[in-house]
Every structure is written in structure tokens, then in C-alpha cells.
C-alpha positions as CSV (number, residue, x, y, z in Angstrom):
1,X,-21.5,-274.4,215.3
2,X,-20.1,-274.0,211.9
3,X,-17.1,-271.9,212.7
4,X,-14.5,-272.4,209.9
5,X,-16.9,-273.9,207.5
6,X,-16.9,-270.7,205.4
7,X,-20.0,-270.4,203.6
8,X,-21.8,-273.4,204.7
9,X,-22.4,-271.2,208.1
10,X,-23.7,-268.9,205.7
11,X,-26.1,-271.2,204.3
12,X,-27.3,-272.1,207.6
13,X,-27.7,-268.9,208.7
14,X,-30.0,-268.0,205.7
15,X,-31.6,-271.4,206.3
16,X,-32.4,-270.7,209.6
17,X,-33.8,-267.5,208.6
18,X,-36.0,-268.5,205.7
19,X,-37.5,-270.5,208.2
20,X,-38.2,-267.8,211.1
21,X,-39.3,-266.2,208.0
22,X,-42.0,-268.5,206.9
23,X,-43.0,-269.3,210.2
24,X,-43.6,-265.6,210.5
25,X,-45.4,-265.1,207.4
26,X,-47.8,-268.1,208.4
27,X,-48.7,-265.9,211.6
28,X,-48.9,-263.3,209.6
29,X,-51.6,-264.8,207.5
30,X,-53.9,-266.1,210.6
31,X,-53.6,-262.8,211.7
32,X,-54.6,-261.1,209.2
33,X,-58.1,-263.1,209.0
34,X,-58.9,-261.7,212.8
35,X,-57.6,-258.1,212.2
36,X,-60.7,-256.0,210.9
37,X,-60.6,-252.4,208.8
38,X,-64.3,-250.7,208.3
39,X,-65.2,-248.9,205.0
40,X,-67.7,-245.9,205.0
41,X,-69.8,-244.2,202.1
42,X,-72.4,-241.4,203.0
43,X,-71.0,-239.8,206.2
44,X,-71.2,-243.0,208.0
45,X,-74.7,-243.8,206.8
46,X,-73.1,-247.7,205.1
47,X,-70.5,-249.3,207.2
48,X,-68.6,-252.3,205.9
49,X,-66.7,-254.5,208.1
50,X,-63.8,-256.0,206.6
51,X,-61.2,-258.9,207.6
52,X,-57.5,-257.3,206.9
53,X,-58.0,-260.1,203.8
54,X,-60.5,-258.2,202.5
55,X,-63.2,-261.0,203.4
56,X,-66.6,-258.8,203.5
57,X,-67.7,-259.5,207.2
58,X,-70.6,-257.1,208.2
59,X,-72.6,-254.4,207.0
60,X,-74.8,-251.6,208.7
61,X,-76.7,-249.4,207.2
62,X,-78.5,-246.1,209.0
63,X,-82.2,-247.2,207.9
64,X,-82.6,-243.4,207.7
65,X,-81.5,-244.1,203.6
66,X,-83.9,-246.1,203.0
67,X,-85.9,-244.8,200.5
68,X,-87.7,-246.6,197.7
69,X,-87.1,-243.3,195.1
70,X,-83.7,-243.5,195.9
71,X,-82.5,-247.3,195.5
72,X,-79.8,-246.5,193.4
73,X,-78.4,-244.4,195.4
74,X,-78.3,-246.9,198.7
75,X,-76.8,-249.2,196.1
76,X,-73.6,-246.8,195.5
77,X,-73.3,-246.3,199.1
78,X,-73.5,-250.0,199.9
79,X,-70.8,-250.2,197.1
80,X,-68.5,-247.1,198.2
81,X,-68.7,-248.8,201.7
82,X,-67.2,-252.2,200.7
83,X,-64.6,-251.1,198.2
84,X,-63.9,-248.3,200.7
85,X,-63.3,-251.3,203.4
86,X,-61.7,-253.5,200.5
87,X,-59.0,-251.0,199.9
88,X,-58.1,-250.5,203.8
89,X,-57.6,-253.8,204.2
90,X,-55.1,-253.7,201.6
91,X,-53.4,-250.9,202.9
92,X,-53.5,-253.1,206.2
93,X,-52.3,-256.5,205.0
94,X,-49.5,-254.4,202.9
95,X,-48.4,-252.2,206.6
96,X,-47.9,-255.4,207.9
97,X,-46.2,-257.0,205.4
98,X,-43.8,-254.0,205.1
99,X,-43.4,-254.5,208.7
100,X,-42.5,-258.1,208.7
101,X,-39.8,-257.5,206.1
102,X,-38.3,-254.9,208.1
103,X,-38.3,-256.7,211.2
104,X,-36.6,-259.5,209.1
105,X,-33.9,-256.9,207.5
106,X,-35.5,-257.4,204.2
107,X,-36.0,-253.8,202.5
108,X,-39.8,-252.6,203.1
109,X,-41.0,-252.6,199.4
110,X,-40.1,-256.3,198.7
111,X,-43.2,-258.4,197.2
112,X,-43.3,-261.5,199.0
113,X,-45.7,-264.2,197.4
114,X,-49.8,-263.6,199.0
């Protein structure tokens, strides 16, 4: 299409693909609002549910722990459990970043704006 045109082929080349990219990066994001990661504290006693965002979604908790002598400790646990979930989704939405990039040729540790 713009054979001859020297760099303006270029520049629509990286046109086009700053716009697959973006159009990528907006799926990304809705996808990352469905995928979920789940935290644990105490064996599996807490259970956080997670969005890949790190939007807090559910919680379970084996009623087995509850005890009123030991409310501080359920409150650790609850805590363990959600920064336990909040740190996979992380590690989630920053796998799939990594993976975008590469898919796009861009090198895997670039830090794209979210």
C-alpha cells in the first residue's frame, strides 16, 4: 500500500499496531475482571476469591475457627486469605500482561500503563 513511501509505511505499520495493541489491551482488561485467583490462610480454613484485578469477590470460612477466645486469630486468617488472593491476582494480571507484550514483539518486562 505504501510501497516506496519510505518511512511513512513505517509509520503505518506502527500505527496499525498501536492499534491492535490497544484493542488488545482493552480485552485484556474485561478479561481480567472475569478471571478469578483464590487466596488461602490456615490450611484452607479462609478462602478468598479474587477477580484477576484484585477486586475481593467471596469469602469462606471453615466455621470450625470460629471461636470467641480466638477472634484475633480468625481476623489474621481472614487477612492472610485476602492479601494471599490480592498478591495472585497480581501475579495473574502481570502473566498476562507479559504475555500480551510478547505476543505483540514487545520485550516481556515492559510496563505498559494499568
Amino acid at each position: 500500500m505504501f510501497k516506496g513511501l519510505g518511512q511513512m509505511g513505517d509509520m503505518a505499520k506502527m500505527m496499525k499496531a498501536a492499534k491492535e495493541m490497544q484493542t488488545k489491551m482493552a480485552q485484556l482488561q474485561e478479561d481480567l475482571n472475569t478471571m478469578t485467583v483464590v487466596g488461602e490462610s490456615g490450611a484452607g480454613l479462609v478462602r478468598a476469591t479474587a477477580t484477576a484485578k484484585g477486586e475481593l469477590t467471596g469469602l469462606e470460612i471453615d466455621p470450625s475457627i470460629f471461636n470467641p477466645d480466638e477472634k484475633e486469630v480468625v481476623e489474621d486468617l481472614i487477612l492472610a486469605a485476602i492479601k494471599d488472593a490480592q498478591a495472585k491476582a497480581a501475579e495473574r494480571s502481570q502473566a498476562e500482561m507479559a504475555r500480551l507484550t510478547e505476543g505483540l514483539g514487545l520485550p516481556a518486562d515492559m510496563k505498559l500503563p494499568f
